[in-house]
C-alpha positions in Angstrom: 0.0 0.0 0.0 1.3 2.7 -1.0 0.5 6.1 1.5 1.0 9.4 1.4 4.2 10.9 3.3 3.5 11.8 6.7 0.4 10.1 7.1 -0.4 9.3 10.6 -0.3 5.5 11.0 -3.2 3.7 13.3 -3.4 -0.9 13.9 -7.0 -2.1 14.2 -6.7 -5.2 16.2 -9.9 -7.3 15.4 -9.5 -11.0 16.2 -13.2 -11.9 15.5 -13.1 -11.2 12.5 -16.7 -10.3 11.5 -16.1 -6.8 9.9 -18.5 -7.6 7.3 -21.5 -7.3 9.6 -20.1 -4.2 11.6 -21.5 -1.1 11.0 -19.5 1.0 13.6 -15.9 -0.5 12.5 -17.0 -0.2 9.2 -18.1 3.4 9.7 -15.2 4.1 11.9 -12.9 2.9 9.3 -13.8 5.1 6.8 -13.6 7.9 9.2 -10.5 7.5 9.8 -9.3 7.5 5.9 -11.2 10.8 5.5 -9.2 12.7 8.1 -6.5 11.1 6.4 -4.8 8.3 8.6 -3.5 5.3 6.9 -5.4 2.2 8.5 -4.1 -1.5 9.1 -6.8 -3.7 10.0 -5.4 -7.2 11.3 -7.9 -9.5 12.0 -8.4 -13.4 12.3 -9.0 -15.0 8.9 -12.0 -13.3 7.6 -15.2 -15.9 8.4 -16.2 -17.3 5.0 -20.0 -17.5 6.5 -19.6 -13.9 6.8 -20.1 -11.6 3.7 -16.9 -9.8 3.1 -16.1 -6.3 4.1 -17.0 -3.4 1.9 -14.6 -2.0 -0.1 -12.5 0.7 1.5 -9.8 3.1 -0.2 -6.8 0.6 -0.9 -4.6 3.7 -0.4 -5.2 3.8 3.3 -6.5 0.8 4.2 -4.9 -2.7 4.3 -6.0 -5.9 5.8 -3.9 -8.2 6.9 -5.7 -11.6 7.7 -4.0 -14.6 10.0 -3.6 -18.0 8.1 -5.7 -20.2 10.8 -3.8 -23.4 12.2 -7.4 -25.2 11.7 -10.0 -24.5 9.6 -13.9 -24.8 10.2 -15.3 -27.0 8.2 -19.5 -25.9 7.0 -19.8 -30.0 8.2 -19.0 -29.4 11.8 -22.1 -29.6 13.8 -23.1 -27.3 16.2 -22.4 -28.6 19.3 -25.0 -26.9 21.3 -27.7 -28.6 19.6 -26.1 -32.4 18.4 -27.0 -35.4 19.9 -24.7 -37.2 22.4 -23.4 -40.0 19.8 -22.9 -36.6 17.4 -21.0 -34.9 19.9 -18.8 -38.0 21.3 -18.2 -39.0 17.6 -16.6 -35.4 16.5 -15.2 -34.9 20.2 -11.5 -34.9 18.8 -12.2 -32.9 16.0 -13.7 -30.2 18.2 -10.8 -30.5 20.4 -7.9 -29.8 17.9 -9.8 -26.9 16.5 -10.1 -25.4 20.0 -6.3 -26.0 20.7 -5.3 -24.8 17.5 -7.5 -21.4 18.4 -5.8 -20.6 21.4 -2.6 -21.1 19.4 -3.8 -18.7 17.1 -4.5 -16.3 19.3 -0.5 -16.2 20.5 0.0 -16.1 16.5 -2.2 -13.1 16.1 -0.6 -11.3 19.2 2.9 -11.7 17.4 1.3 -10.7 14.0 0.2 -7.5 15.2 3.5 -7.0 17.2 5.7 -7.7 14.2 3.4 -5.0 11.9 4.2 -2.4 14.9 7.9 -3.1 15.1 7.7 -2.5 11.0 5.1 0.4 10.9 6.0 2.5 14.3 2.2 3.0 14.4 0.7 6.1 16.1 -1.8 4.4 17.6 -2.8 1.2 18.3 -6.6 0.2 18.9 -7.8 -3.0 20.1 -11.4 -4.2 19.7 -12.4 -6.6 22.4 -10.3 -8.6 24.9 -8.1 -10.5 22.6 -7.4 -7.3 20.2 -6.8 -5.5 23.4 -3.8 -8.3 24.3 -2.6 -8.2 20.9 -2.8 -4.7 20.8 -0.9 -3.6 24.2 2.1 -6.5 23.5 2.5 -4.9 20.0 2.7 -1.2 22.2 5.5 -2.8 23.9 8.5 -0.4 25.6 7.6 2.4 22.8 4.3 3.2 25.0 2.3 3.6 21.7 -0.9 5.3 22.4 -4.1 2.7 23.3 -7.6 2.9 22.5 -9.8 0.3 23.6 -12.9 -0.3 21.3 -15.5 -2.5 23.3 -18.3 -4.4 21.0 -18.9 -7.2 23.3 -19.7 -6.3 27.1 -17.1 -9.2 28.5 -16.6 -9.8 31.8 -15.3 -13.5 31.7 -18.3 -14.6 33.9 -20.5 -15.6 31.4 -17.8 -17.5 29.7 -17.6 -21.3 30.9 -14.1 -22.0 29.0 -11.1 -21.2 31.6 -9.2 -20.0 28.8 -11.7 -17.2 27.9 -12.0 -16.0 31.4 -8.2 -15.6 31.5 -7.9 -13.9 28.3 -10.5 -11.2 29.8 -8.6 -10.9 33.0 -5.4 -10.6 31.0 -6.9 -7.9 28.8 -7.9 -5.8 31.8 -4.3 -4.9 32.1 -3.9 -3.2 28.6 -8.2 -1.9 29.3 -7.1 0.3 31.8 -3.9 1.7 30.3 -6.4 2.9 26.9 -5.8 6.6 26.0 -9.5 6.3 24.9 -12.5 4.0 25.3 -15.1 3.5 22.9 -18.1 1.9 23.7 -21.7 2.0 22.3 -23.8 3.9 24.9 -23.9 5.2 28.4 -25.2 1.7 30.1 -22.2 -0.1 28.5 -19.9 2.4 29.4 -20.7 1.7 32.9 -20.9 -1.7 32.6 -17.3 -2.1 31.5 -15.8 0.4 33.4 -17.1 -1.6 36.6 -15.1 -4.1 35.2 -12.4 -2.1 35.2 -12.6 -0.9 38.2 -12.0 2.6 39.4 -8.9 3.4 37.6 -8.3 3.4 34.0 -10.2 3.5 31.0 -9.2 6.8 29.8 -11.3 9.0 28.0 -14.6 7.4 27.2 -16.8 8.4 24.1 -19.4 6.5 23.2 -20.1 6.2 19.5 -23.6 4.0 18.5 -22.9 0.4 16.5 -24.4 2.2 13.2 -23.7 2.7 9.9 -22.3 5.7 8.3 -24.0 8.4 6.9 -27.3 10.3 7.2 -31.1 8.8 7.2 -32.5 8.2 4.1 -35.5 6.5 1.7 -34.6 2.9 0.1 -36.8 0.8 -2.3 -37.8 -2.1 -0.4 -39.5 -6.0 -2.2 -36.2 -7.8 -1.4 -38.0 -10.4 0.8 -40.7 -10.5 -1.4 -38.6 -11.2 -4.4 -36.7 -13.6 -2.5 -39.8 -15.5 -1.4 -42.4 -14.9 -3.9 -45.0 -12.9 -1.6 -47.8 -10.7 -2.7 -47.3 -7.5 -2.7 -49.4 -6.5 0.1 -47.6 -8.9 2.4 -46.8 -7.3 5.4 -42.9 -8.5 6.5 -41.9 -8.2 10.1 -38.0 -8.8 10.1 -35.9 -10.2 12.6 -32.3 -9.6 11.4 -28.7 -10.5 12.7 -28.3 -14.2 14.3 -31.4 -16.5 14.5 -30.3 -18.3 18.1 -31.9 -18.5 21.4 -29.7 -15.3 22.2 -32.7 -12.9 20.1 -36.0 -15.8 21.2 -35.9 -17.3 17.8 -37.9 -20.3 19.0 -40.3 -18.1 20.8 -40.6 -15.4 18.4 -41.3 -18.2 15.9 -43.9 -19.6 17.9 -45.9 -16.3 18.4 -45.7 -16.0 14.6 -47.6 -19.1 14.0 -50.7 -17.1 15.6 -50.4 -14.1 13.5 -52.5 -13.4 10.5 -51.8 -14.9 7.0 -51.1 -11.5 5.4 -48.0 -11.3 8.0 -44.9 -12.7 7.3 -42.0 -13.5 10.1 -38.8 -13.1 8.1 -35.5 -14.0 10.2 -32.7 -13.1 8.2 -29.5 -14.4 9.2 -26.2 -12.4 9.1 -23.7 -15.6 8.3 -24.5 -18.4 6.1 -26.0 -21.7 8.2 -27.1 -24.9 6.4 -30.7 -25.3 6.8 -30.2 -28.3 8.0 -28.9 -27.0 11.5 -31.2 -28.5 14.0 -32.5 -25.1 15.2 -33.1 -23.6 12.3 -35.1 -26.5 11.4 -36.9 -26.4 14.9 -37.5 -22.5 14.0 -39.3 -23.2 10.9 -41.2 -26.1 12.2 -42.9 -24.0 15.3 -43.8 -21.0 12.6 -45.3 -22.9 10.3 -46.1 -21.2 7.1 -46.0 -17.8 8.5 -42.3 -18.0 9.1 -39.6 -17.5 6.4 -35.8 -18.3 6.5 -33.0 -16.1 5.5 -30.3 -17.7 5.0 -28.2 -16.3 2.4 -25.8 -13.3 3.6 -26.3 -10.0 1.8 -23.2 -8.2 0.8 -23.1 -4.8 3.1 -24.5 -2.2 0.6 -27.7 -4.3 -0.2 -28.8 -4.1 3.9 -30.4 -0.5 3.3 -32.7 -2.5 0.5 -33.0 -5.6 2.7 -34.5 -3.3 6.5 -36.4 -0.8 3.7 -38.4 -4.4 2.9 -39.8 -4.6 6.0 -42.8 -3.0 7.9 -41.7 -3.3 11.2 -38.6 -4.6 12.7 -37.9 -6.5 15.5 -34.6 -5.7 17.9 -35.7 -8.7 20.7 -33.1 -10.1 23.1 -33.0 -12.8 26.0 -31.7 -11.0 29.3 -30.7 -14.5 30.5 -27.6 -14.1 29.0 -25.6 -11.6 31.1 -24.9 -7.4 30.2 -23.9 -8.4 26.7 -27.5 -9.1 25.8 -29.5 -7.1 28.0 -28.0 -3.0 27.7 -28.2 -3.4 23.7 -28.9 0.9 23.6 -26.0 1.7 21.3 -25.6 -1.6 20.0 -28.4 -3.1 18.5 -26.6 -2.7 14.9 -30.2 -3.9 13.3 -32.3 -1.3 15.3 -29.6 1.8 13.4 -30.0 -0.1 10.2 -34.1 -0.1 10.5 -34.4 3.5 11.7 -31.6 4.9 9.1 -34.3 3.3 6.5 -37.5 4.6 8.5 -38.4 1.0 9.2 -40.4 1.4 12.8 -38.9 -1.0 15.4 -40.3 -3.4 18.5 -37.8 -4.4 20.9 -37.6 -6.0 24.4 -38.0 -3.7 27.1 -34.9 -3.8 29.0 -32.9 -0.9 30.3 -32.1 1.9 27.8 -33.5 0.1 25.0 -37.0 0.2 25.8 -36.4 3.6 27.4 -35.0 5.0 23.7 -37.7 3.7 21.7 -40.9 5.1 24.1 -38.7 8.8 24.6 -38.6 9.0 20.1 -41.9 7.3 19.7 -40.1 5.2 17.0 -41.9 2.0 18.0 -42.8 -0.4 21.3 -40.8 -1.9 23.5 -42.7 -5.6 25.0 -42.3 -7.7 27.7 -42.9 -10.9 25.9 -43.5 -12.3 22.5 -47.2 -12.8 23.0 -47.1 -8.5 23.1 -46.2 -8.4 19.7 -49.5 -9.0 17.7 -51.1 -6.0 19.3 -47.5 -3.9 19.2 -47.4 -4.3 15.1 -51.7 -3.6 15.1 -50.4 -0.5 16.7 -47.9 0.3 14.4 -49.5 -0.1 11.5 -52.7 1.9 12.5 -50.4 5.2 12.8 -47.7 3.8 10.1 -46.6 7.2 8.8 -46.0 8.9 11.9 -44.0 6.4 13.3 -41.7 6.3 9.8 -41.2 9.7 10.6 -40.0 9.6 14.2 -37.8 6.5 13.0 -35.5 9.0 10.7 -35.6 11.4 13.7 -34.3 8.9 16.2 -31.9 7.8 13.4 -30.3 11.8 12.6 -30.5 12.4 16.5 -29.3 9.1 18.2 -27.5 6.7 15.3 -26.0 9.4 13.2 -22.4 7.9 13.0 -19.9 11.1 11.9 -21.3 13.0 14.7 -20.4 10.6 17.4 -17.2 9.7 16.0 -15.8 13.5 15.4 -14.7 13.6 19.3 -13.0 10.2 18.7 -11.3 11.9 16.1 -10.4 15.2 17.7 -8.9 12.6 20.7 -6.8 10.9 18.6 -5.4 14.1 16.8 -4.1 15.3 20.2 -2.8 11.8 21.4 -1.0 11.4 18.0 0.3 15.0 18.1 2.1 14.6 21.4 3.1 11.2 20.4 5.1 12.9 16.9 6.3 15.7 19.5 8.2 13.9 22.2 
């Protein structure tokens, strides 16, 4: 990559991987080129189930992908949901490729070390715990600048692998040295510093999990097309992961009940085999009211795919910790639906529910057997609740205007970094 001279130089440590599916990094990324930093992005090997990345300028950005010591395989069962014979017969297989990740994690540590002993970065940001470790060795004795970028609320509890609790413990240590945290929204941000305890942390801004750009009017039939509906079929989407994390078993189940010109569409964010055994017990409790997504859209089709819907479900089980339950800021499906005017229905947990009664851009339920009369409701008043979707979009979601203070941070950490 070729980059202009004097170009400030920033690592994006991402060992997940997904950047395909997130809208902040995405939208951060391209902030970044547009003040005019050159941006690595190291990350684990892109998932294959996930669609790629958009395309970013290849002048400032280049990503740099680890070469896994064991690949998936789209014929390794989920284990959650196999049988016992299933799980004891593909017990060695599943144990290699979790050995060979925790290997992989010390090889993408030294990866982003060794592009930091090459590129003298200015700064160094780390999303999550692992990106964090990776990030704060590849600092090392030149006390490059931190910034911590928190998409997943982890506090090691909710993780039942010892090895995943110690890599959240570790990455406290390099948390609380972070020039700047960014996190989604003000629920989060207390969350995690909690977790941190009372020192460290930095300066926190909190930027939503959205996509770039202002509010704006899509043509929508995408799910229609895709499935053949009539025209006047209403579409209630439930986008991102279909798993018991969002109730896609109960949501299912409610759908059954619903009229026949409604249509539950879940629309999944990485490619699954419909043969998965919850998938399949999905579509069995909905019936014929339920439709399955399975086929990844590439990003710049999503505005198409929320503008098909009439209403747009954000829902959420709180029995599975923080991560789950203060989704505010980072419910990357509720920004895509209200950027596109699509009304939403979430659960009504903290700040969540709260957001969508104070902009009237939808209803927030206490169960699944609420949302029947919740999308009556909408669609009796239809227009005036498109409308305050855009205004919660341009006032809450709008991504540049979060982000400029990130920016403004980073200019002045950078600065006294080129001046000492």
């Amino acid at each position: 990559m070729t980059r202009a001279p004097g170009a400030r130089r920033l690592a994006l440590c991402f060992w997940d991987g997904y950047l395909g599916v997130a809208p902040g990094l995405i939208a951060g990324i391209g902030s970044l080129t547009a003040r005019g930093y050159a941006v690595d992005v190291i990350l684990r090997e892109p998932m294959k189930a996930f669609p790629p990345a958009p395309a970013f300028d290849p002048a400032r950005v280049r990503i740099t992908a680890l070469v896994p010591l064991l690949r998936r395989r789209a014929s390794d069962p989920p284990w959650a949901y196999a049988d016992p014979w299933t799980r004891l017969r593909t017990l060695p297989r599943r144990v290699a490729l979790r050995l060979g990740e925790y290997i992989d994690r010390v090889r993408f540590a030294w990866l982003c070390w060794r592009g930091a002993r090459r590129e003298r970065y200015d700064a160094l940001v780390g999303v999550d715990a692992t990106g964090m470790i990776a990030a704060g060795i590849a600092a090392g004795r030149r006390h490059t600048p931190l910034v911590h970028w928190s998409l997943e609320l982890e506090t090691g509890t909710e993780c039942r692998d010892p090895v995943g609790r110690l890599v959240v413990r570790l990455a406290r240590r390099y948390q609380r040295r972070a020039a700047i945290t960014i996190v989604q929204d003000a629920l989060r941000a207390r969350a995690l510093l909690t977790a941190l305890g009372s020192a460290g942390g930095g300066i926190v801004r909190l930027v939503p999990n959205a996509p770039a750009g202002p509010p704006r009017r899509a043509a929508g039939g995408w799910f229609h097309e895709r499935f053949g509906l009539p025209p006047n079929q209403r579409i209630i989407l439930h986008a991102g992961q279909i798993l018991p994390q969002m109730l896609g078993e109960e949501v299912a189940r409610a759908a059954a009940r619903w009229p026949a010109d409604w249509t539950l569409v879940l629309h999944e964010r990485a490619w699954r085999p419909s043969t998965d055994p919850y998938l399949q017990r999905v579509a069995a409790l909905g019936g014929d009211r339920v439709r399955l997504s399975l086929k990844p859209v590439p990003y710049g089709e999503l505005d198409r795919l929320f503008a098909s819907a009439d209403v747009c479900l954000a829902l959420y089980s709180t029995a599975y910790g923080d991560n789950f339950r203060l989704m505010e800021g980072a419910s990357g499906k509720l920004a895509h639906a209200l950027r596109v005017g699509v009304p939403v229905i979430c659960t009504d947990v903290p700040g969540l529910g709260d957001l969508v009664r104070r902009a009237g851009c939808g209803l927030a339920v206490d169960s699944v057997d609420d949302l029947a009369a919740a999308v009556h409701r909408i669609l009796a008043d239809y227009e005036r609740y498109r409308e305050r979707a855009w205004s919660c979009y341009r006032e809450t979601f709008e991504f540049g205007r979060a982000f400029e203070p990130v920016l403004d941070d980073l200019a002045r950490i950078t600065g006294e970094r080129m001046e000492t």
